[in-house]
C-alpha positions in Angstrom: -4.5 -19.3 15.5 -1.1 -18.9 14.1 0.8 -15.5 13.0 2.6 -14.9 10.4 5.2 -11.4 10.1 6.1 -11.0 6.9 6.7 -8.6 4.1 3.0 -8.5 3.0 3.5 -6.8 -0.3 5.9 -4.8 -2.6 4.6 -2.7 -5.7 6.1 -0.4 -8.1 4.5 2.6 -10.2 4.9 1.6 -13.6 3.6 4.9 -14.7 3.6 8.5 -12.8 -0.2 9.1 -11.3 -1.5 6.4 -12.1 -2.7 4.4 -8.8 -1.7 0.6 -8.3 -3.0 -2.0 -5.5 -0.1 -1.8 -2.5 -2.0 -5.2 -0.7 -5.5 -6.8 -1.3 -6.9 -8.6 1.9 -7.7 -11.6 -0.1 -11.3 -13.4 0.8 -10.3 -17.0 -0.9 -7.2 -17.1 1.8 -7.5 -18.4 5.4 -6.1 -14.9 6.8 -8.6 -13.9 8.9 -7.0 -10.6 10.3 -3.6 -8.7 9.1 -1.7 -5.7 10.8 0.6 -3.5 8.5 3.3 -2.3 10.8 4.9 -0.5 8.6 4.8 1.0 5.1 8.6 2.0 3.1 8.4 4.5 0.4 11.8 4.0 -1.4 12.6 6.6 -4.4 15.1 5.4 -6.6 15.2 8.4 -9.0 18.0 11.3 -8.5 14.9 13.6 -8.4 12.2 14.5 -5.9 8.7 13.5 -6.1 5.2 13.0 -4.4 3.5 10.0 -3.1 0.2 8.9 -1.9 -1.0 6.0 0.4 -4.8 5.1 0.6 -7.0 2.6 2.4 -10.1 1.3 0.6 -12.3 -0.5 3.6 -14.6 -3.3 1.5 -13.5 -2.7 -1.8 -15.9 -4.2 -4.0 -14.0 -4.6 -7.0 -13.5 -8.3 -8.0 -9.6 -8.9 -8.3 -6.9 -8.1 -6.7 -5.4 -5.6 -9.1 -8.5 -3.0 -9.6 -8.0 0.0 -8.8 -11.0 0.9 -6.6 -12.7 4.5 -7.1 -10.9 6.8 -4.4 -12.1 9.4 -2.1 -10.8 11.8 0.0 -11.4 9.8 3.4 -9.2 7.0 1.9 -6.0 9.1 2.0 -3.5 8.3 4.5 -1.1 10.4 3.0 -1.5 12.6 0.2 1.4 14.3 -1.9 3.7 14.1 0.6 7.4 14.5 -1.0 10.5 11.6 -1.0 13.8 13.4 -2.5 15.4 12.0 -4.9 17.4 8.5 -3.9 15.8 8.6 -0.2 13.4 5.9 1.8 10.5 7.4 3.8 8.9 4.9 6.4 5.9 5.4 8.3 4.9 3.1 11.4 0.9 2.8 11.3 -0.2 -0.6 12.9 -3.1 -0.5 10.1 -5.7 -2.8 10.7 -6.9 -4.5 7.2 -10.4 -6.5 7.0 -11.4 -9.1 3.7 -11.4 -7.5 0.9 -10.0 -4.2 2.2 -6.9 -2.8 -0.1 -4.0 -0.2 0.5 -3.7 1.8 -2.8 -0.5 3.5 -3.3 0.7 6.4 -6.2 3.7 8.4 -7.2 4.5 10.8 -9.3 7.0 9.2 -11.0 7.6 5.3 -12.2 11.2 5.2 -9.5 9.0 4.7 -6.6 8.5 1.8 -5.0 6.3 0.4 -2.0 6.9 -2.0 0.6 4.2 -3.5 3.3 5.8 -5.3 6.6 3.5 -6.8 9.0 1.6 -9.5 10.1 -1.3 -12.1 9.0 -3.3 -14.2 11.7 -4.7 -17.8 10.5 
């Protein structure tokens, strides 16, 4: 089995509150197992704001880009506050299974999300 580490996804909130798909444990690719290291949260906005980070275990929804139903037990972090032009990092060694998804949210569209890590083959 080979490894891969790897920036394993970045997304951007096009819109304030409004939820997008951070990474998407694909079931059509031969990854059979992937570690997310670490997560960035990278405000590029002169103002403070909030941001949220969930995991979705088994998502059932059919593509990559649906936005699964949420409940509390899927929150990692949950309005926690970047300031304005800063980078929050968090070091979680998350474990992600097929079709599994890390859902991320801001409060504003000048926050962006990066996923480091690793993918075994």
């Amino acid at each position: 089995m080979a490894t891969s580490y790897k920036v394993l996804a970045q997304n951007k909130v096009t819109t304030g509150g409004t939820p997008v798909v951070l990474y998407y444990a694909n079931p059509s690719s031969s990854v059979i197992q992937t570690i997310v290291s670490t997560i960035t949260i990278c405000n590029t906005g002169s103002t403070s704001t909030t941001y949220r980070i969930a995991v979705v275990p088994s998502a059932t929804s059919s593509t990559s880009t649906t936005v699964p139903t949420l409940v509390t037990e899927n929150y990692v972090v949950y309005d926690a506050i970047v300031g304005g032009n800063e980078t929050v990092s968090y070091t979680l060694g998350l474990t992600v299974d097929t079709y599994d998804k890390i859902i991320v949210n801001a409060g504003n569209s000048s926050v962006s999300f990066n996923a480091y890590g690793s993918e075994t083959q």
